[in-house]
C-alpha angles and dihedrals in degrees: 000000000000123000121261121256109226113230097250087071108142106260106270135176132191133242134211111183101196134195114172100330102137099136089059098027092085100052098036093054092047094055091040085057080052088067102028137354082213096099124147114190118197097198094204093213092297112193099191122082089288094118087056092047097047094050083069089072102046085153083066109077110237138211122201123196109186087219140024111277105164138275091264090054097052094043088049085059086037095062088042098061094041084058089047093061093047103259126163098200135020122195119204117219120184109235089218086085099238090127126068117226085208080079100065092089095060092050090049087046098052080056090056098046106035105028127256115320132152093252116202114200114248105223117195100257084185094065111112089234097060115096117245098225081060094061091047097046080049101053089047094054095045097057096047085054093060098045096053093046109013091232101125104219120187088211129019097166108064116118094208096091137153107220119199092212098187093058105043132079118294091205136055142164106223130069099183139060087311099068091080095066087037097056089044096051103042093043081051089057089042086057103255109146106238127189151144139260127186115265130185116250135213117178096175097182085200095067105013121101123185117200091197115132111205106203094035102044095030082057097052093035087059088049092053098050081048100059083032091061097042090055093042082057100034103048119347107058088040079050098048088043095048085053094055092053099050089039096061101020114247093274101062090033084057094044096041104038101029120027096023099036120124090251113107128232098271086049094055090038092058084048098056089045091047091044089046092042100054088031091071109026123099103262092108112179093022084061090115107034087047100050086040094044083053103033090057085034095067098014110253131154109279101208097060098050099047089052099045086046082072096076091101078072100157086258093060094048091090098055101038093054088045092058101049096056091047093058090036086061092060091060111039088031092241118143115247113254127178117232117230095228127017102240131127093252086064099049094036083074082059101031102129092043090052094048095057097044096046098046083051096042082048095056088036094048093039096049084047098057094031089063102043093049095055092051088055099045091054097049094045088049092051083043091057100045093053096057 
């Protein structure tokens, strides 16, 4: 039985983007009018006997493209028009009759209950009638998810979701499958909640007709989570961290995120020898992605390593440099001279010498503070559980 929705519920509406789904339109629509008569359908250019369909229900409003443009693009009109009417929510239903309408009152009482959030529908990836290539498509873009906004979802690809419209993006860059992970990830970085609730799924092979196209929007759905992933390490997770730390003053953030975080010793010690490591080595201009992309990688704590990774702070250049070379010397037998100015023309007389070096006085560095960090970690946590 599913909760009751109280009458002060935000106004919602539900929409059924629709591309030649004429065997499932009918029902779905039906079930949909069972929950709600606020039903907006985008008909993406069917060619099927979708119009006719469509001119049985002249109460839903209806949007009508003349050719095929992409899912993205006709939720992207349908959420337009829902705004124009003065919703709060929309909730997205697919027209190949996978998802049950009886469903629509779980995702308006976890509103209710939990606040506004754009809410995906979890669908049971275990169930024998779900493809396989589903569940797989499902588990990459989880964790891609995860990794471009650090929210762990059990399922990012279902198309039964609740969107809070006044909250998301206005603008985006995708028009077709795609959009979906697009809309949850970049509404994640603006700061909408987004999770999941359980939801009931049907995949009848005999009706259902998916318009996925592996190479192609495979293709375009692994673009996107690239470009999604440079700007999450290039400018959202500094952003985030830079935020934090505002937000609580150095100190607390220090003491709170660092010192007193639920990581243990090892965890934070792995952090500080990642951050020193990429820190000093050569790969000036990639220092941040790198240490984030690790750091999230292994799971580490994010924090530490981006902080430790300063300390190619300008000041330190000198003597970094310096000391590469130095080491370097020891292994390709060249004598150690100081460039005049520190620009890629001068070490590129000693490349192969600073390389070397850096790449040892990083290891060297990184295992050093690595190690002391965890020895005072551990002290300071054992510190800490006796008082």
């Amino acid at each position: 039985m599913q909760p009751p929705v109280s009458e002060t519920a935000p106004r919602y509406c539900v929409i059924v983007p629709t591309y030649n789904n004429h065997k499932t339109l009918r029902r779905v629509l039906d079930s949909v009018l069972q929950q709600t008569g606020d039903i907006i359908v985008v008909n993406d250019g069917s060619t099927d006997s979708t119009p006719e369909i469509l001119a049985n229900y002249p109460q839903i409003t209806q949007i009508h493209f003349p050719q095929n443009q992409g899912k993205g693009k006709a939720l992207r009109e349908g959420f337009k028009k829902a705004l124009e009417l003065g919703y709060d929510y929309a909730l997205t239903i697919d027209s190949d009759g996978q998802h049950f309408a009886s469903d629509i009152p779980a995702f308006l009482a976890s509103i209710q209950t939990d606040g506004p959030a754009l809410i995906i529908g979890s669908r049971n990836m275990a169930h024998e009638s779900v493809p396989g290539k589903s569940s797989f498509g499902n588990k990459f873009s989880n964790f891609w998810f995860w990794f471009e906004t650090g929210i762990r979802l059990t399922d990012t690809q279902s198309g039964f979701r609740l969107y809070p419209l006044r909250l998301m993006p206005q603008k985006y860059m995708t028009n077709k499958f795609e959009f979906e992970i697009e809309v949850i990830v970049r509404s994640a970085w603006k700061g909408v909640p987004v999770r999941n609730i359980p939801i009931e799924v049907l995949y009848d092979p005999s009706e259902r007709v998916s318009h996925f196209r592996p190479f192609k929007d495979f293709t375009r759905i692994s673009i996107l989570n690239t470009v999604l992933v440079t700007i999450a390490l290039l400018y959202i997770k500094p952003r985030d961290l830079l935020r934090n730390i505002q937000k609580k003053g150095f100190k607390r953030f220090f003491l709170e995120n660092i010192l007193e975080s639920n990581d243990s010793p090892r965890t934070k010690a792995l952090s500080i020898a990642l951050g020193v490591f990429i820190g000093i080595s050569p790969l000036w201009g990639l220092h941040t992605v790198l240490v984030l992309f690790l750091a999230v990688l292994f799971r580490l704590n994010k924090s530490i390593a981006w902080g430790f990774s300063n300390v190619s702070i300008p000041p330190m250049i000198p003597l970094l440099v310096y000391g590469s070379l130095k080491i370097g010397g020891l292994f390709t037998g060249q004598q150690t001279v100081m460039p005049d100015a520190f620009t890629w023309a001068a070490l590129q007389e000693n490349l192969l010498q600073y390389l070397i070096g850096s790449f040892v006085l990083a290891t060297i560095a990184a295992v050093i503070f690595g190690t002391a960090g965890y020895l005072l970690l551990t002290f300071f946590s054992t510190f800490r559980h006796k008082k």
